[in-house]
C-alpha positions in Angstrom: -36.0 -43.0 21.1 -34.0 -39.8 20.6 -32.5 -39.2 17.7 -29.4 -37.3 16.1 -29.3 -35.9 12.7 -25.7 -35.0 11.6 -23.7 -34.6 8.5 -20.5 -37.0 9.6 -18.9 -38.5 12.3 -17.2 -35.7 13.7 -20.7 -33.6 14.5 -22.3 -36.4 15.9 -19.3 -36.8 18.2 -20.2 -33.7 19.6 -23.7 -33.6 19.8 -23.7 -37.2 21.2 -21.2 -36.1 24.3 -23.5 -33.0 24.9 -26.9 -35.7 25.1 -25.7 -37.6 27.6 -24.0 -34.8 29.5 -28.1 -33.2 29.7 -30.0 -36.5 29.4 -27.4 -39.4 30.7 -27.8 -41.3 34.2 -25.3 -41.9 36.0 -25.5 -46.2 36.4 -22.9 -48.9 37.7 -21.5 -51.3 35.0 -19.2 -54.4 35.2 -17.0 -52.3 33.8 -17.1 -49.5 36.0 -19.4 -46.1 36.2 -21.0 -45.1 33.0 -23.4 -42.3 31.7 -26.2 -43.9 29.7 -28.9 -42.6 28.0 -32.3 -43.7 29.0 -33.7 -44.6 25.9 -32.3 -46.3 22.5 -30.3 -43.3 20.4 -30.5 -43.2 16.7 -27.7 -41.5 14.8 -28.5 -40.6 10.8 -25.2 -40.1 8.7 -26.5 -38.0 6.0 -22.7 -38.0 4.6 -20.8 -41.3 5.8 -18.3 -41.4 4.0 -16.9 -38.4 6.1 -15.6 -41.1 8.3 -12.3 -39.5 10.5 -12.8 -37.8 13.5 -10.2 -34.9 13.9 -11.2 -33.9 17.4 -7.4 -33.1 19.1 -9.6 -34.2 23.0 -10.9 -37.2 21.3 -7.0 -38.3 19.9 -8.5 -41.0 18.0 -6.2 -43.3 16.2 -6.6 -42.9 12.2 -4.0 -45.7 11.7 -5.6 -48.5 13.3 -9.4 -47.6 12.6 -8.4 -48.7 9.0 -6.2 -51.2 9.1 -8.7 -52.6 11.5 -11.5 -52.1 8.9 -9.1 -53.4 5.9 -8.5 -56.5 8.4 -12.4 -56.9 8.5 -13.3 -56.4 4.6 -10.8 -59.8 4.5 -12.8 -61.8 6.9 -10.3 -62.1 9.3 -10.4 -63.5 12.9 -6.9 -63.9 13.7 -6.5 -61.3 15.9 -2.7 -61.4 15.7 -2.3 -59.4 12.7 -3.4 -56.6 14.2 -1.0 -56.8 17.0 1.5 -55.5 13.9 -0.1 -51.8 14.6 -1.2 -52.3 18.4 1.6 -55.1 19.7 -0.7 -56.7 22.7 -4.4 -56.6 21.0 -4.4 -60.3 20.8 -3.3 -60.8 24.3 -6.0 -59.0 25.7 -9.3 -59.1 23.0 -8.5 -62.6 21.4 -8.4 -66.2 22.8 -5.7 -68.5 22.9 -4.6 -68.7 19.7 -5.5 -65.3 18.4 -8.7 -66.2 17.0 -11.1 -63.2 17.5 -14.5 -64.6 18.7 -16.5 -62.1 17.5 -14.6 -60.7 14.8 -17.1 -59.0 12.5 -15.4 -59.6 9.0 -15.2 -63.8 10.1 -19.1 -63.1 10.7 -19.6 -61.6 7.4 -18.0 -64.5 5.2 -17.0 -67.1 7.1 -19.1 -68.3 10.4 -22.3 -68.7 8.7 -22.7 -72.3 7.0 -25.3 -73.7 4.4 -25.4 -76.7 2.4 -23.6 -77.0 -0.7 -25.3 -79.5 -3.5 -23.4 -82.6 -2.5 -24.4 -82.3 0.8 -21.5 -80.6 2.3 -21.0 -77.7 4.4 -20.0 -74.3 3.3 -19.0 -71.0 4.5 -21.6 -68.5 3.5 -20.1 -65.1 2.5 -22.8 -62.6 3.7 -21.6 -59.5 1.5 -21.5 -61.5 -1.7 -25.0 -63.3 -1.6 -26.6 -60.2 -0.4 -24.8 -58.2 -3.2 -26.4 -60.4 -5.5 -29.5 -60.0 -3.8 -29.8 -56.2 -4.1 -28.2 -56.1 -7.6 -30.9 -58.6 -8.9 -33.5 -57.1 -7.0 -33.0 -53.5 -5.7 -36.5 -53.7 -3.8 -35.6 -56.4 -1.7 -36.2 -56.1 2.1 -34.3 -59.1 2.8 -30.6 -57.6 2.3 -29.5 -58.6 6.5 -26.6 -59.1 7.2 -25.8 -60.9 10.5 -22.8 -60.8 13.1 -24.8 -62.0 16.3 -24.9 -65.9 16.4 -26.7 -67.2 18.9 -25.1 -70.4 19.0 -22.0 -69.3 19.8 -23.0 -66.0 21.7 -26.0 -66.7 23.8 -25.3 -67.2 27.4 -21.5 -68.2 26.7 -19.3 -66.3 29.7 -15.8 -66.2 29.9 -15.4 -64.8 26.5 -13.2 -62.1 26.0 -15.1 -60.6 22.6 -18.6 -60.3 21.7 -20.5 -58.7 18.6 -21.5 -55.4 19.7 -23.2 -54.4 16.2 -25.5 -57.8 15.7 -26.8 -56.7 12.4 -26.8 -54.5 9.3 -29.6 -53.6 7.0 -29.8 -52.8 3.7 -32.2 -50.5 1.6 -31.8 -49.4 -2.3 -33.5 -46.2 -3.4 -34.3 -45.0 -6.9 -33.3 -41.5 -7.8 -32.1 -39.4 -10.5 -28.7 -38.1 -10.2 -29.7 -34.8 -12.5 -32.5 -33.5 -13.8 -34.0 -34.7 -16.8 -32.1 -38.1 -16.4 -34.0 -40.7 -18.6 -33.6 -43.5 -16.1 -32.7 -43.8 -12.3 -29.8 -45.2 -10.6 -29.8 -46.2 -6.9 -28.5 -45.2 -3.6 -27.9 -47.5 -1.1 -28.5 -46.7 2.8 -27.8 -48.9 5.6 -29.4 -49.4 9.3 -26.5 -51.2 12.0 -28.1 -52.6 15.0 -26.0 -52.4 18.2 -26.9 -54.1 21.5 -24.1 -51.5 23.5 -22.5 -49.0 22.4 -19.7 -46.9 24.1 -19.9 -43.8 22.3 -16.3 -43.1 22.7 -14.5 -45.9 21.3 -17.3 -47.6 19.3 -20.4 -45.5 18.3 -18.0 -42.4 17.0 -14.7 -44.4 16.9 -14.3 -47.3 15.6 -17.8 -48.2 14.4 -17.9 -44.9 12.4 -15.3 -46.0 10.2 -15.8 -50.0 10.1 -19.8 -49.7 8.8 -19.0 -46.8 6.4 -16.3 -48.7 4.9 -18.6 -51.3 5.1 -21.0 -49.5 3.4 -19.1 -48.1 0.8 -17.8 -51.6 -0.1 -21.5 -52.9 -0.7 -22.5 -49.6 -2.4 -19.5 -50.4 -5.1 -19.9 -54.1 -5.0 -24.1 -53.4 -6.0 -23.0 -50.7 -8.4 -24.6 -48.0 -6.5 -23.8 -44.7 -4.3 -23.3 -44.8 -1.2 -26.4 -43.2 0.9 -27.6 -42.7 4.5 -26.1 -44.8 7.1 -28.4 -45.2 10.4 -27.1 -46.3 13.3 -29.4 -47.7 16.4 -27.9 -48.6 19.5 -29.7 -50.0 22.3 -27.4 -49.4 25.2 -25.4 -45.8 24.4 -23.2 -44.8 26.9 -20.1 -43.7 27.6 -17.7 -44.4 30.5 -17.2 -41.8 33.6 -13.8 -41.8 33.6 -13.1 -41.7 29.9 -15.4 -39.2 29.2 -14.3 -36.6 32.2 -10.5 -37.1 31.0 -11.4 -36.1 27.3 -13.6 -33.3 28.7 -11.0 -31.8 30.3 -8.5 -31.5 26.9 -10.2 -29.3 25.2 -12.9 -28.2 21.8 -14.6 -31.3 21.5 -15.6 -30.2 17.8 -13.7 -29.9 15.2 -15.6 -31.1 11.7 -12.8 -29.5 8.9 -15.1 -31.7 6.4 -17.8 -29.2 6.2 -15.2 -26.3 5.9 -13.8 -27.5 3.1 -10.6 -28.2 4.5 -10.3 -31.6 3.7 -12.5 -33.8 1.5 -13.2 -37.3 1.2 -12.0 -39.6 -1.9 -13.4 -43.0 -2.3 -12.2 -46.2 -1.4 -12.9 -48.4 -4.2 -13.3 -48.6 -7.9 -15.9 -49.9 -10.1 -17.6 -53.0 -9.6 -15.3 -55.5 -11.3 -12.2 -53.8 -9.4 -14.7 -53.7 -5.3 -15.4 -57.8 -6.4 -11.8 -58.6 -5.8 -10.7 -56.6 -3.2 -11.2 -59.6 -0.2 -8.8 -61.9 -2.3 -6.2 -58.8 -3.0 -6.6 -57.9 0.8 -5.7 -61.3 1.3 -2.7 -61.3 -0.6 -1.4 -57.9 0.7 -2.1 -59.1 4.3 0.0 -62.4 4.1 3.2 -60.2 2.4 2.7 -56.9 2.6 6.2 -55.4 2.9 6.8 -57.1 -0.7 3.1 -56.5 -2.3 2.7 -54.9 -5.6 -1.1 -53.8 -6.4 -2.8 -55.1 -9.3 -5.8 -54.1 -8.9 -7.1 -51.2 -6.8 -4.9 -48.8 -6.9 -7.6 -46.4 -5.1 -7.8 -48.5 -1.8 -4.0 -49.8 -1.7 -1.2 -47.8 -3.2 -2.8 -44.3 -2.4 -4.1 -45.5 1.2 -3.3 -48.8 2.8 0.4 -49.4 1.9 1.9 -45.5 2.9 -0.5 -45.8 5.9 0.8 -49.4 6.5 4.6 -48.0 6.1 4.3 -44.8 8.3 2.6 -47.3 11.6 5.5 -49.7 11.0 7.5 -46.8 11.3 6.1 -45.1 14.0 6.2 -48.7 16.2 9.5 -48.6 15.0 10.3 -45.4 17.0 11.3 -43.5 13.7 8.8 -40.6 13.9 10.0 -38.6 10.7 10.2 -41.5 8.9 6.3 -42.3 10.0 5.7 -38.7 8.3 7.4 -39.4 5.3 5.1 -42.1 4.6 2.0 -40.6 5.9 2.8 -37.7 3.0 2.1 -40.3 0.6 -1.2 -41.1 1.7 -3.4 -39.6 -1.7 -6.4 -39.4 0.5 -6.6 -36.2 2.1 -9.1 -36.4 5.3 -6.7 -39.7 6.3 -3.2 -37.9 5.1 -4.5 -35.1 7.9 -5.6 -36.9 10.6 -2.5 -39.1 10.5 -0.2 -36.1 10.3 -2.2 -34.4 13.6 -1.9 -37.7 15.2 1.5 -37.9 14.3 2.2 -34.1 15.5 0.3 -34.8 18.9 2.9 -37.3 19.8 6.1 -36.0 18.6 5.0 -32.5 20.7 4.1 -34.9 23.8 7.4 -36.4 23.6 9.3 -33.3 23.1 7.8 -32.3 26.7 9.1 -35.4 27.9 12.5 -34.7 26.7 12.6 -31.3 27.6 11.7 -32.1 31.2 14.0 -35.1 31.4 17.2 -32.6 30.2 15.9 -29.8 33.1 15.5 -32.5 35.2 19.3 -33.8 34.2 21.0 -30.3 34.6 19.1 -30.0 37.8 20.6 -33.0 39.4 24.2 -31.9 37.7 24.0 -28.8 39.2 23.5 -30.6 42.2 20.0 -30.9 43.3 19.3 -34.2 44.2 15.8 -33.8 45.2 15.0 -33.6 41.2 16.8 -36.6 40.4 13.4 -38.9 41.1 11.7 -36.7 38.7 11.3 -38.7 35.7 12.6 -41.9 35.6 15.8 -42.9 33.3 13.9 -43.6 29.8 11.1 -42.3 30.0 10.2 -41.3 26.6 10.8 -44.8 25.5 7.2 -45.6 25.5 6.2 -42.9 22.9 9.3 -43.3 21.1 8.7 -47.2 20.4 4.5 -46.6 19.7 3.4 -48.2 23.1 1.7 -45.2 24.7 -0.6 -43.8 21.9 -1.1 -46.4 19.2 -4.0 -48.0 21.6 -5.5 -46.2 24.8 -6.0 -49.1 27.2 -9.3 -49.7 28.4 -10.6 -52.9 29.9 -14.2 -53.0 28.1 -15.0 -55.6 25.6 -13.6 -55.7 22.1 -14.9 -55.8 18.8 -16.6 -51.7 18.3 -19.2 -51.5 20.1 -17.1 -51.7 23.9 -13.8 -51.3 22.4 -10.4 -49.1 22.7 -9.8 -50.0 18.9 -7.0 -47.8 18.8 
């Protein structure tokens, strides 16, 4: 087991690419060469909540790792709501239909059934029965939460999404938030279990950000803080070519967290306010050009709606108007990374449009050899969102194997 001790994502991002650059083998995979570690890799977040990654190389996507981890708090399987911020995700990680097989926020309140006192079947919402688990007995060491099934999972081929992350643990600690404090109040840490875990798109991607909003939610819904999250994953690797392209961008680390560039609010409110966030996600999801928050103000008007506003925007093709929403974002670690992301593309398409117009007075000035140069339209990608707002990559969905983004 080797094991990496970091504050937030962004520093384990780094010291995870330099492991497997000393430590990785190189080994054959359905899905193409990959550099995997030769024994399981523990990560410790001693501050999760420091969720985005700002590496420029890396160019994750800000936009969809939380609207993809909004879509999961709801329970969500219908893939095809996603496809609002990435317009083909359904297409190619949901089956007909654009039901998400192993859609982890289904798994957490929906897939599991038990029986109901006259007999019939119901829906067990993980998060809520182990909530009141942990709330009535903060020693438990019973809190799991589950997203492998092996009824549906186990030696089924052919489908096109998997749970990666198969479960989630949860500890509460006693401790005194200042000295001389008459009584304790508790932390709660979590442990996620990943069979394979691409450390690119999953480990310090998209999982990063799904378990610590994960987390975060619990923590609130338990009336706790949010503590260590621990992440084991079984298979951690990364994929040749995906890794050699990003190496060859650039600083790999860039954590403006611990600089105190950019700090971290939280997500949700007090308990009563975190206990009705699925339903209000719900109702924002089914209308949310037209919602109106009445509840948590904290996740929705100051994150979630601007954010949701400025992708529309961007898919749109209107980059400044994209901006002016992103502005609005109250939470500053997301506000940033959006606005880099943002900035990225509108300098990548201004090199596009500056070669197209020397490649334009080229051929006026009559040089035909330049007129093949780049083709007519060919910004139109980046200017209607289909180049950057997910990098294509044929591994599994769902985190752990994913391009989330």
């Amino acid at each position: 087991m080797h094991t990496i001790l970091v504050r937030n994502v962004n520093e384990a991002w780094y010291r995870g690419v330099e492991y497997l650059r000393n430590a990785g083998e190189n080994e054959d995979t359905r899905n193409g060469p990959a550099i995997v570690s030769p024994v399981p890799v523990t990560t410790i977040y001693t501050y999760p909540w420091e969720r985005v990654l700002f590496c420029p190389a890396r160019d994750a996507n800000p936009y969809f790792h939380m609207m993809e981890s909004a879509w999961m708090l709801a329970g969500q399987s219908d893939a095809r709501w996603l496809d609002l911020f990435v317009k083909d995700f359904s297409e190619r990680f949901a089956e007909p239909g654009g039901h998400m097989h192993g859609a982890y926020g289904h798994r957490w309140r929906h897939n599991f059934m038990h029986l109901g006192p006259a007999g019939e079947m119901n829906a067990r919402d993980q998060l809520q029965t182990i909530a009141h688990m942990l709330r009535n007995d903060p020693s438990t060491r019973q809190a799991v939460l589950a997203m492998w099934d092996p009824h549906r999972d186990l030696n089924r081929p052919g489908l096109k999404d998997k749970p990666c992350n198969t479960h989630v643990y949860f500890r509460a600690h006693r401790y005194w938030a200042t000295v001389g404090d008459d009584a304790p109040t508790h932390k709660l840490d979590i442990m996620v279990s990943c069979r394979s875990n691409d450390i690119v798109w999953g480990a310090y991607g998209a999982n990063a950000v799904h378990m610590s909003v994960l987390h975060e939610y619990m923590a609130a819904l338990c009336g706790m803080r949010q503590g260590t999250m621990t992440q084991v994953s079984w298979n951690y690797h990364a994929y040749t070519d995906v890794l050699d392209k990003i190496l060859t961008k650039g600083i790999l680390f860039k954590n403006i967290y611990d600089r105190g560039i950019v700090s971290s609010t939280p997500l949700f409110g007090d308990q009563a306010e975190t206990n009705d966030v699925a339903a209000e996600l719900d109702v924002w999801m089914a209308n949310p050009d037209t919602y109106r928050s009445s509840g948590n103000k904290q996740l929705f008007d100051r994150l979630l709606v601007p954010m949701y506003r400025a992708s529309l925007a961007w898919r749109a093709g209107d980059i400044n108007k994209a901006e002016e929403h992103t502005v609005k974002i109250q939470h500053e670690d997301w506000r940033v990374a959006c606005l880099q992301w943002l900035g990225r593309r509108r300098e990548r398409r201004d090199r596009i449009l500056h070669v197209a117009e020397g490649t334009s007075e080229s051929v006026h000035a009559g040089d035909p050899s330049a007129a093949g140069g780049v083709p007519e339209g060919a910004g139109a990608s980046e200017a209607q969102g289909d180049a950057a707002p997910r990098e294509n990559v044929v591994h599994a969905a769902s985190g752990g194997e994913a391009a989330a983004e």
